[in-house]
N, CA, C and O atoms as a GROMACS GRO file, in nm:
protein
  228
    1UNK      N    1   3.136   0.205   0.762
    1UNK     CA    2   3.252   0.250   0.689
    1UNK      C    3   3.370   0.159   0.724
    1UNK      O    4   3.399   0.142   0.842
    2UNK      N    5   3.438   0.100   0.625
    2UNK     CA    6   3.532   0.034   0.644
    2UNK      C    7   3.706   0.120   0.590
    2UNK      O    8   3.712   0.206   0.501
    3UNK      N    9   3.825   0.070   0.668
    3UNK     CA   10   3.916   0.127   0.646
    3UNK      C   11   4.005   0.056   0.613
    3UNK      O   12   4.014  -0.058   0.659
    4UNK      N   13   4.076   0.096   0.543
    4UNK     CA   14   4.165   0.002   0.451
    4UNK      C   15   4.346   0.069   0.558
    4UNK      O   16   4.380   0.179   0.601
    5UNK      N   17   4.409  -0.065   0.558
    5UNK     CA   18   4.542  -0.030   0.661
    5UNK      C   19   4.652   0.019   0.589
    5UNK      O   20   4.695  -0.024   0.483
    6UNK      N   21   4.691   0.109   0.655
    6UNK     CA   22   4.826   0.161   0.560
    6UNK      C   23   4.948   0.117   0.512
    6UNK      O   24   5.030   0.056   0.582
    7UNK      N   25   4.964   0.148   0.390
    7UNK     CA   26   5.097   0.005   0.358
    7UNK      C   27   5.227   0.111   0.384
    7UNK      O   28   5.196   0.230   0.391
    8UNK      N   29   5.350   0.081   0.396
    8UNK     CA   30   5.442   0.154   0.380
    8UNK      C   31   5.550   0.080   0.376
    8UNK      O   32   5.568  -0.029   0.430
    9UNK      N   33   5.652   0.167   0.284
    9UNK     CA   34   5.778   0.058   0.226
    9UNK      C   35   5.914   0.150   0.302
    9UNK      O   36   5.932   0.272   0.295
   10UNK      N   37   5.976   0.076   0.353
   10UNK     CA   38   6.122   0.110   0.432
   10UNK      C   39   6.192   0.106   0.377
   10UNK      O   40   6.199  -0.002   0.319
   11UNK      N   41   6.294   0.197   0.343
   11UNK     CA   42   6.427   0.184   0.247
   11UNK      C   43   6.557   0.215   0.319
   11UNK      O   44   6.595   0.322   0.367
   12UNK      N   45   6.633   0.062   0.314
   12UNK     CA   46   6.766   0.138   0.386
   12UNK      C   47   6.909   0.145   0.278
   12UNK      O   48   6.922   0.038   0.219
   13UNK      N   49   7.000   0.230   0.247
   13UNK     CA   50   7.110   0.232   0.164
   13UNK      C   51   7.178   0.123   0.240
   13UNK      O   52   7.187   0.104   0.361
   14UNK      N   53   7.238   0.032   0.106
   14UNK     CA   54   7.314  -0.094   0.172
   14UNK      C   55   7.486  -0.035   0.061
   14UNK      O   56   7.596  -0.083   0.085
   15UNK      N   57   7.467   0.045  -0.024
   15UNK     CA   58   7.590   0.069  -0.086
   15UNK      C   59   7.581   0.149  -0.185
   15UNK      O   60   7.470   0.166  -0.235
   16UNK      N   61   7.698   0.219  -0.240
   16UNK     CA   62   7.682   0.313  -0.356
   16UNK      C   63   7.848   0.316  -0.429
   16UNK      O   64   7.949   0.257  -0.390
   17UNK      N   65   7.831   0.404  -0.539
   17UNK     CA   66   7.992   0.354  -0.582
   17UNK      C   67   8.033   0.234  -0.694
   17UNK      O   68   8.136   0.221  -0.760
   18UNK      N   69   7.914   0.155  -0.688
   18UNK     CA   70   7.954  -0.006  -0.754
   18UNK      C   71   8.023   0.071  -0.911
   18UNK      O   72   7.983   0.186  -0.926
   19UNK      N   73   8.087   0.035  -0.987
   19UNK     CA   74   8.071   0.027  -1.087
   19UNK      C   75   7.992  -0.011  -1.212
   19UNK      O   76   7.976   0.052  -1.317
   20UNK      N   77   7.936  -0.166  -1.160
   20UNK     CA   78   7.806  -0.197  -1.237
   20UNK      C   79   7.689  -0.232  -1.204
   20UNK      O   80   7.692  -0.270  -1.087
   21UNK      N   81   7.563  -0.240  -1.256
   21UNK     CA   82   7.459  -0.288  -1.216
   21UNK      C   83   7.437  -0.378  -1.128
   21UNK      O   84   7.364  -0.381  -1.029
   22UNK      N   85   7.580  -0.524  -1.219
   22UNK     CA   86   7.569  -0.655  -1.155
   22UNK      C   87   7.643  -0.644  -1.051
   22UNK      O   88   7.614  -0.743  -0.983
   23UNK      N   89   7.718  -0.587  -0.998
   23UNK     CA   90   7.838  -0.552  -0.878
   23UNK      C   91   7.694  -0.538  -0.777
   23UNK      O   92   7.668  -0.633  -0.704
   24UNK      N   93   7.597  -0.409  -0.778
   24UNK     CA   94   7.516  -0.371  -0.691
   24UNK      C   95   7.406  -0.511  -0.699
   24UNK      O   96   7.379  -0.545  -0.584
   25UNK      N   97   7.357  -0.574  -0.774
   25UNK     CA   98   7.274  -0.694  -0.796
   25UNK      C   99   7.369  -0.721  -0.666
   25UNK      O  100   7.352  -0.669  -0.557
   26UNK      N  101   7.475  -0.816  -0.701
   26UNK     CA  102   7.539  -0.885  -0.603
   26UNK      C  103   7.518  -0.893  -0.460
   26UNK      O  104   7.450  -0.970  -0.392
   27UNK      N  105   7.597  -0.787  -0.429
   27UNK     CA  106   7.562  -0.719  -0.299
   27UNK      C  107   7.409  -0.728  -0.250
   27UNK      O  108   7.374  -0.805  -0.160
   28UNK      N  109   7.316  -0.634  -0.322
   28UNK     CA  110   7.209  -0.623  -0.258
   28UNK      C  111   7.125  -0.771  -0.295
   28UNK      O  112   7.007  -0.746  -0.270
   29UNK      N  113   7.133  -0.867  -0.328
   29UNK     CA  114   7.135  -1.049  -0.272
   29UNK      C  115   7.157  -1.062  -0.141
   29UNK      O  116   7.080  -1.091  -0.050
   30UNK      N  117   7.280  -1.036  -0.143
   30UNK     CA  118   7.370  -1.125  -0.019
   30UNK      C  119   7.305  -0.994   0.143
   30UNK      O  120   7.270  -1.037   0.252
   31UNK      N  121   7.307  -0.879   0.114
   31UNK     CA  122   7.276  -0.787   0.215
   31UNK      C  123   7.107  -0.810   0.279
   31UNK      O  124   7.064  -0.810   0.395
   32UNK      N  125   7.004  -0.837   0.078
   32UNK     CA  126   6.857  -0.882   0.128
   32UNK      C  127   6.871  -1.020   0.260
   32UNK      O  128   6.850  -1.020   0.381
   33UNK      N  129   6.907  -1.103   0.181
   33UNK     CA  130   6.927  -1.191   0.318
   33UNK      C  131   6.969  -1.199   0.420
   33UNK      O  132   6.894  -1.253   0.501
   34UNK      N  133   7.092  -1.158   0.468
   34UNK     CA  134   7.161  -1.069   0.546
   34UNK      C  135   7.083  -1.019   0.639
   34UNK      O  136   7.108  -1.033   0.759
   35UNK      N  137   6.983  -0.958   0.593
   35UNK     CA  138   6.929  -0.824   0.662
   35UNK      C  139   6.759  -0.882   0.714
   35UNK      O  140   6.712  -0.885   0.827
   36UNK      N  141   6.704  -0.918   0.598
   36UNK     CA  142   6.592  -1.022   0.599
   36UNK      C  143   6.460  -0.897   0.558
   36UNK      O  144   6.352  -0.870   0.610
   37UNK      N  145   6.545  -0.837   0.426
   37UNK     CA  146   6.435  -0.768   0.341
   37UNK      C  147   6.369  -0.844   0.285
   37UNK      O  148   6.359  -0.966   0.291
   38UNK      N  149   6.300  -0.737   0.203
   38UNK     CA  150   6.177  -0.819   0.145
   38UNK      C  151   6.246  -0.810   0.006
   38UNK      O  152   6.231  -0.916  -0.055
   39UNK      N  153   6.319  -0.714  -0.068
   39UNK     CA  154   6.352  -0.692  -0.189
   39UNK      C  155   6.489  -0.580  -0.191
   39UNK      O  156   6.553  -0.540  -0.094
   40UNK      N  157   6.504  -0.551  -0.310
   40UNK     CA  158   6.639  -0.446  -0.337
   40UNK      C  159   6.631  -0.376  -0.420
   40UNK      O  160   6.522  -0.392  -0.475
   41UNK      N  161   6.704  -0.280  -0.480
   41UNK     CA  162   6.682  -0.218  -0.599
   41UNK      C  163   6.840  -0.120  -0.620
   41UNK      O  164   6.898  -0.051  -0.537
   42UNK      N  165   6.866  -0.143  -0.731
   42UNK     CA  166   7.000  -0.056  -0.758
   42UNK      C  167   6.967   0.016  -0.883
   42UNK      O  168   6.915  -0.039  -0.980
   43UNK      N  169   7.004   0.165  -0.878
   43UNK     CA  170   7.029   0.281  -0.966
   43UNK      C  171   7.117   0.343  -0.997
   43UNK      O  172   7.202   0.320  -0.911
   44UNK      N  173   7.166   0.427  -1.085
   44UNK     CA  174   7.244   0.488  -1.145
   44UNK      C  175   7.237   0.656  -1.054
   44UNK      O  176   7.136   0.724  -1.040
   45UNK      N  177   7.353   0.682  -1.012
   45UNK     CA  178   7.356   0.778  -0.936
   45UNK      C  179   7.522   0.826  -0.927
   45UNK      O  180   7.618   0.770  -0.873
   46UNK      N  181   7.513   0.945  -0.998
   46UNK     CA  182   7.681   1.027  -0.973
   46UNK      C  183   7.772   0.939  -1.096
   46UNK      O  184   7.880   0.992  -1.121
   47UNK      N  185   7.754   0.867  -1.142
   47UNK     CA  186   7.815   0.775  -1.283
   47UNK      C  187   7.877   0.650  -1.199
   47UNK      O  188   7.986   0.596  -1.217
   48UNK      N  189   7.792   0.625  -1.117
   48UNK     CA  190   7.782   0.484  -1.052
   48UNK      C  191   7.699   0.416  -1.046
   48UNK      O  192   7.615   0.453  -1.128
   49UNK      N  193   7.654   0.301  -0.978
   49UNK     CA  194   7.556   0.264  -0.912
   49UNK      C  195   7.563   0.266  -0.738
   49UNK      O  196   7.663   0.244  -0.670
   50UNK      N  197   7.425   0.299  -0.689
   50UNK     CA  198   7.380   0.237  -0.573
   50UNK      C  199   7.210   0.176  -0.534
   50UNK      O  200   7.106   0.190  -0.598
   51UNK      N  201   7.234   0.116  -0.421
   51UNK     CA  202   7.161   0.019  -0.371
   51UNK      C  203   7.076   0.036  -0.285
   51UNK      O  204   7.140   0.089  -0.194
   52UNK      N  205   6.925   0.021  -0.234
   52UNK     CA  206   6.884   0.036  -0.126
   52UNK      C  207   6.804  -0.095  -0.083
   52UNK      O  208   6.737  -0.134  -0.180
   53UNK      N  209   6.786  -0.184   0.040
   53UNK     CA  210   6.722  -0.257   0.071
   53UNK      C  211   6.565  -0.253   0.107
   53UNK      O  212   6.530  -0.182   0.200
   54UNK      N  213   6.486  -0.316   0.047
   54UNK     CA  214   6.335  -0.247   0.071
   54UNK      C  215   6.264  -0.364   0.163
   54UNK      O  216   6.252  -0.486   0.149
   55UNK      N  217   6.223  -0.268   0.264
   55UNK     CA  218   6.093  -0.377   0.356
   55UNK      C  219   5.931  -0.296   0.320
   55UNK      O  220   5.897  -0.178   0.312
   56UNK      N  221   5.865  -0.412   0.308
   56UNK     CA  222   5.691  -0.401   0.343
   56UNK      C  223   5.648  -0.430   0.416
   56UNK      O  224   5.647  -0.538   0.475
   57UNK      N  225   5.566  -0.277   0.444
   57UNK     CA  226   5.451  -0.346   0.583
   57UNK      C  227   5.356  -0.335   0.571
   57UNK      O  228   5.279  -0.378   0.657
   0.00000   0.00000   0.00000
């Protein structure tokens, strides 16, 4: 029997509030590197946007 290793993705809030999509784009660029994620992602939340930084393991 073989076992396959567990993946799991880390999410940390890097900001919220932006006004636009590209405001949170911005940021979560400069914070991925910054930080030395793997990726980012910004949503619509409260009639804003925010941001979270994502790692894989």
């Amino acid at each position: 029997m073989t076992t396959t290793p567990a993946h799991a993705i880390i999410t940390k809030r890097f900001g919220s509030g932006f006004p636009t999509r590209a405001a949170c784009d911005d940021v979560g660029v400069y914070e991925m590197r910054n930080q030395g994620a793997h990726d980012w992602t910004c949503y619509p939340q409260n009639g804003a946007w925010s941001g979270d930084l994502i790692w894989y393991t």
